[in-house]
C-alpha positions in Angstrom: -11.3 4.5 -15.2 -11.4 8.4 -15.3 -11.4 10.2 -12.1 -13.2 13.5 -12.3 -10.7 15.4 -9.5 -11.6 18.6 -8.3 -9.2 21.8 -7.7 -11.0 22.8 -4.5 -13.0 21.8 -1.9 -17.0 22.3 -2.3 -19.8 22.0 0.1 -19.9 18.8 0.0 -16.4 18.0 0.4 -16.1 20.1 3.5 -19.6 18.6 4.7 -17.9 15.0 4.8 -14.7 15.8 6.0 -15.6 17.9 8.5 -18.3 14.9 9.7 -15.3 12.3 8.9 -13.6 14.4 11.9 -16.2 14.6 14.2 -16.8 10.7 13.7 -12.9 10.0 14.5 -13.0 11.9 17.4 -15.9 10.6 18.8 -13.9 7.1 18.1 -11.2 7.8 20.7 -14.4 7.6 23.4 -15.7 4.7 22.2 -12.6 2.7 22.1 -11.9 4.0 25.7 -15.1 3.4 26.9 -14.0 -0.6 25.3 -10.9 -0.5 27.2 -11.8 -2.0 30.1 -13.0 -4.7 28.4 -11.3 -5.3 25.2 -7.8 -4.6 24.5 -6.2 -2.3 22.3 -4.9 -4.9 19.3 -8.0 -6.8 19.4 -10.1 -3.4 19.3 -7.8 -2.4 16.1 -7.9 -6.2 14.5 -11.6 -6.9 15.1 -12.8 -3.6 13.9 -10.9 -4.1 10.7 -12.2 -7.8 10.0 -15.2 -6.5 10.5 -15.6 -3.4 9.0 -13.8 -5.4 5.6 -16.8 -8.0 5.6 -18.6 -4.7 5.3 -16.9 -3.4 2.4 -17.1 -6.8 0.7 -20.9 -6.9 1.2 -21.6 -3.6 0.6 -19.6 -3.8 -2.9 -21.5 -7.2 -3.6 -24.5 -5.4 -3.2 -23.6 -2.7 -5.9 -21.6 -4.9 -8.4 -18.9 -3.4 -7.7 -16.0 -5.6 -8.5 -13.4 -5.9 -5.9 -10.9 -9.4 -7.3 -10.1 -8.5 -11.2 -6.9 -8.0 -12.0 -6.2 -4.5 -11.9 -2.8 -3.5 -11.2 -3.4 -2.6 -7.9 -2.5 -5.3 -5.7 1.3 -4.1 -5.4 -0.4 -0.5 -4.1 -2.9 -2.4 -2.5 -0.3 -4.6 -0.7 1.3 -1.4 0.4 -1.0 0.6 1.9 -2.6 -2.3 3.9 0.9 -2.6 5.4 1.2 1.3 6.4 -2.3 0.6 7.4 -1.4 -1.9 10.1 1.9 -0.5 11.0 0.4 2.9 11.7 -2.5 1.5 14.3 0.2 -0.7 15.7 2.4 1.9 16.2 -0.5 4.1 18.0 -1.7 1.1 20.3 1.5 0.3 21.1 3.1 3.7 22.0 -0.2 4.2 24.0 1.5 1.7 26.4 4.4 4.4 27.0 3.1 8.3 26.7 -0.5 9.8 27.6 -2.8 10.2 24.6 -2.4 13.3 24.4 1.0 13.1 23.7 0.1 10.9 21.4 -2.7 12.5 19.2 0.1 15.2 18.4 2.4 13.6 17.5 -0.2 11.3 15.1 -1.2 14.8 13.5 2.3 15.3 11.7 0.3 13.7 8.7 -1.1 16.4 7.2 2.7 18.2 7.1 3.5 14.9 5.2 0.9 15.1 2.9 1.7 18.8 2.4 5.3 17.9 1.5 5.2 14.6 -0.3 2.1 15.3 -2.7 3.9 17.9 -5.2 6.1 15.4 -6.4 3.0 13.0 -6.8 0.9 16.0 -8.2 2.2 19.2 -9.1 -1.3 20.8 -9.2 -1.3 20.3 -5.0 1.5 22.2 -4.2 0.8 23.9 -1.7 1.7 28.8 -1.4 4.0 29.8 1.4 0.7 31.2 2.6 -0.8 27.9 2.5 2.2 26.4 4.8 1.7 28.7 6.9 -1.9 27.9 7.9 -0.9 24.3 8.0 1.6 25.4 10.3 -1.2 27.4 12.8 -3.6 25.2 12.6 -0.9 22.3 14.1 0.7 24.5 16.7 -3.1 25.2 17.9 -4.1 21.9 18.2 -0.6 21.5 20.2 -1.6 24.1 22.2 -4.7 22.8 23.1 -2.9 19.2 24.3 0.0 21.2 25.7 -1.1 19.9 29.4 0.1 16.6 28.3 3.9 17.7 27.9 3.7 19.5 31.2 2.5 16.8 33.6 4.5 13.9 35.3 6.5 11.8 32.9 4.4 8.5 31.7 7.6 6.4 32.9 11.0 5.8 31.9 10.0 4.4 28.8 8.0 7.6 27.3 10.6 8.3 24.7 9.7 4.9 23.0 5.8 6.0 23.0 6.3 9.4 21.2 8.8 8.3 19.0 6.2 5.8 17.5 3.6 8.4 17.9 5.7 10.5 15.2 6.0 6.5 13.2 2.3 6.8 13.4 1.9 10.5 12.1 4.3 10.0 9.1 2.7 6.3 8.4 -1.2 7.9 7.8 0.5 10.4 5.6 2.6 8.1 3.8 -0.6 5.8 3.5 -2.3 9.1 1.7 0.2 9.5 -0.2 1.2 6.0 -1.5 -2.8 6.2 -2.8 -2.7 8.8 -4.8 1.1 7.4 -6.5 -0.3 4.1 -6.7 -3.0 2.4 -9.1 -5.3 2.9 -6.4 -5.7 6.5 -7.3 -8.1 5.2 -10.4 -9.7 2.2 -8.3 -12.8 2.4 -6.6 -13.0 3.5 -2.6 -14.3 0.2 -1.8 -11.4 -1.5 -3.3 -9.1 0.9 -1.8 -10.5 0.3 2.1 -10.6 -3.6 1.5 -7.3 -3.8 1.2 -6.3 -1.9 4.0 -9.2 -3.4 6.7 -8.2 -7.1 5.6 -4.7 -6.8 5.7 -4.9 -5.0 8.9 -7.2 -7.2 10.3 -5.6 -10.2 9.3 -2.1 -8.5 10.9 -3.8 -7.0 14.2 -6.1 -10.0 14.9 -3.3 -12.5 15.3 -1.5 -9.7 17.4 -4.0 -9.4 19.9 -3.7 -13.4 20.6 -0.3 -12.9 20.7 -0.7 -9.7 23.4 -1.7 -12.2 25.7 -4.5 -10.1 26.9 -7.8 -12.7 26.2 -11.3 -11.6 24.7 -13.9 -12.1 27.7 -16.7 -13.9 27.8 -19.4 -11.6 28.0 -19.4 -8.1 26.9 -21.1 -5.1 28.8 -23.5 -3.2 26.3 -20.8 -0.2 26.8 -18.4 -2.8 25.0 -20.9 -4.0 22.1 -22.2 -0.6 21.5 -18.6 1.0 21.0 -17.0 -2.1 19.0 -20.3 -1.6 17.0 -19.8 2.1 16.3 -16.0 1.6 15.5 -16.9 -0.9 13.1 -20.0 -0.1 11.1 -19.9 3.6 11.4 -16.2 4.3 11.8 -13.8 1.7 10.2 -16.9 1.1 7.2 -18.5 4.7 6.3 -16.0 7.0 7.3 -13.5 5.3 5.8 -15.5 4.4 3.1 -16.2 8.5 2.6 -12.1 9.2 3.4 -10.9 7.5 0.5 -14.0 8.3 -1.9 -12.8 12.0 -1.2 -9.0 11.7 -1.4 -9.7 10.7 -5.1 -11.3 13.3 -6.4 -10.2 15.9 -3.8 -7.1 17.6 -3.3 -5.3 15.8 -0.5 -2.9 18.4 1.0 -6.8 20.4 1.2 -8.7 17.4 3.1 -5.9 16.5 5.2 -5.6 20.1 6.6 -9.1 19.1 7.8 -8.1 16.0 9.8 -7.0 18.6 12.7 -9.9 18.8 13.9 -10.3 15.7 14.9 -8.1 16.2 18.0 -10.1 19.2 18.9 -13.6 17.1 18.5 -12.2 14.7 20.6 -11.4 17.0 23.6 -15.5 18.7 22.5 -16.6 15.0 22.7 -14.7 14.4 25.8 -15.9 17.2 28.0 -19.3 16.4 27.2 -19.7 12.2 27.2 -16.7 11.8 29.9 -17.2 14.8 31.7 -13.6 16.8 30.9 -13.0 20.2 31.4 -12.9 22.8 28.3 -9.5 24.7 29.0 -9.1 28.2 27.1 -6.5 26.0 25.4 -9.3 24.8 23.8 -10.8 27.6 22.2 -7.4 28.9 20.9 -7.5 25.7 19.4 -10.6 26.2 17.8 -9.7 29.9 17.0 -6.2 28.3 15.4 -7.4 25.3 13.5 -10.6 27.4 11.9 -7.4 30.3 10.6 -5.2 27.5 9.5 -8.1 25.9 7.4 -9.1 28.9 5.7 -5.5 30.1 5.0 -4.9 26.7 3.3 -8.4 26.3 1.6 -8.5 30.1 0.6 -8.6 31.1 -3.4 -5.4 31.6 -4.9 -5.3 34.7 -6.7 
């Protein structure tokens, strides 16, 4: 199947990632809001068994045929696994460093993306001018977090908890990137997401049992309303929208994007849970809109 792939970002591009962003950072609330209630591997496994019941019914619905032999189940196989190892790697690590700590160090993927995708595609090479608002765009965002490396130590075993915050960073990028080298570059999105939501959740699920940490009983609507959100609206449309637009937009472009979503999630924070807005923050906005232009500019 031809892809028709586009050189730049247009409207509507920009439109969906930009709402892919604001959806992802909204999703750190919910899932803490869950907490409480629900821990961290059976947040991550559920979500993706359900959300991949979604895909599969959604898909039915359009005909869209999700079992031929393709040629992508090797890709497929793949980027369920960096799928898996990346939220594991995030839930994990959350046990050892603060989340802010954390969200930084998970925002190394759009450097990853920059690097690896002009030996996938020559055409997404990226200027030094381009770099370089990759590079401001990341160092505001770390700005903005920068409280997090300056308070208490999480314990003795914070090094463990960054380090796989970086795993976590280089494993979304890799999963990018394995897409667009893979057969999956030509598949549909809904095939694409499948494979990562039911290898994931298949992975994740078992996990949780294994945590040790039981599901309750009962479920406060906090609990029901956030696992809902995380499943229908994040793990099932903006996924579903991610991957439509990672194959037939530049990736090094839409992932430059994704740094918003750290920012959005401080916005979302201040005003559902009440956090202050630092001046940190508005560098941060300042930075991450320069970065994004410098990289989406036209090239002369």
């Amino acid at each position: 199947m031809t892809i028709d792939r586009k050189t730049h970002l247009d409207s509507l591009a920009v439109f969906s990632i930009v709402g892919c962003c604001f959806l992802w950072g909204l999703n750190q609330v919910a899932a803490k809001a869950a907490l409480p209630e629900i821990g961290p591997l059976w947040q991550a496994g559920l979500r993706s068994l359900g959300g991949a019941l979604l895909v599969w019914g959604w898909a039915s619905l359009r005909g869209i045929p999700l079992f031929q032999r393709d040629g992508t189940l090797a890709g497929g196989v793949a980027v369920g696994l960096l799928f898996a190892a990346e939220f594991a790697c995030i839930f994990i690590g959350l046990q050892f460093t603060t989340a802010s700590r954390m969200v930084v160090f998970l925002y190394l993927a759009p450097f990853v993306v920059a690097l690896g995708m002009p030996f996938i595609a020559g055409v997404e090479r990226l200027s030094a001018w381009q770099l370089l608002g990759l590079a401001i765009a990341f160092a505001a965002d770390a700005w903005a977090f920068a409280e997090g490396f300056t308070k208490p130590a999480s314990g003795p075993h914070q090094l463990v908890g960054d380090a796989l915050g970086v795993a976590a960073g280089v494993l979304w990028g890799a999963t990018t990137l394995a897409i667009r080298a893979s057969r999956l570059s030509s598949a549909s999105a809904e095939k694409t997401l499948l494979y990562q939501l039911a290898i994931a959740g298949l992975l994740l699920t078992p996990a949780g049992m294994l945590s040790g940490a039981p599901l309750p009983s009962s479920l406060s609507t906090i609990a029901w309303s956030s696992m809902a959100f995380q499943i229908v609206v994040v793990a099932f449309v903006s996924f579903l929208v991610w991957f439509w637009l990672v194959r037939h937009y530049p990736a090094t472009r839409l992932s430059s994007f994704t740094l918003l979503t750290p920012v959005f999630g401080l916005l979302l924070g201040a005003l559902l849970l009440h956090e202050p807005i630092t001046p940190r923050l508005v560098v941060a906005l300042i930075g991450v809109s320069v970065g994004i232009y410098l990289v989406n500019r036209p090239v002369r």
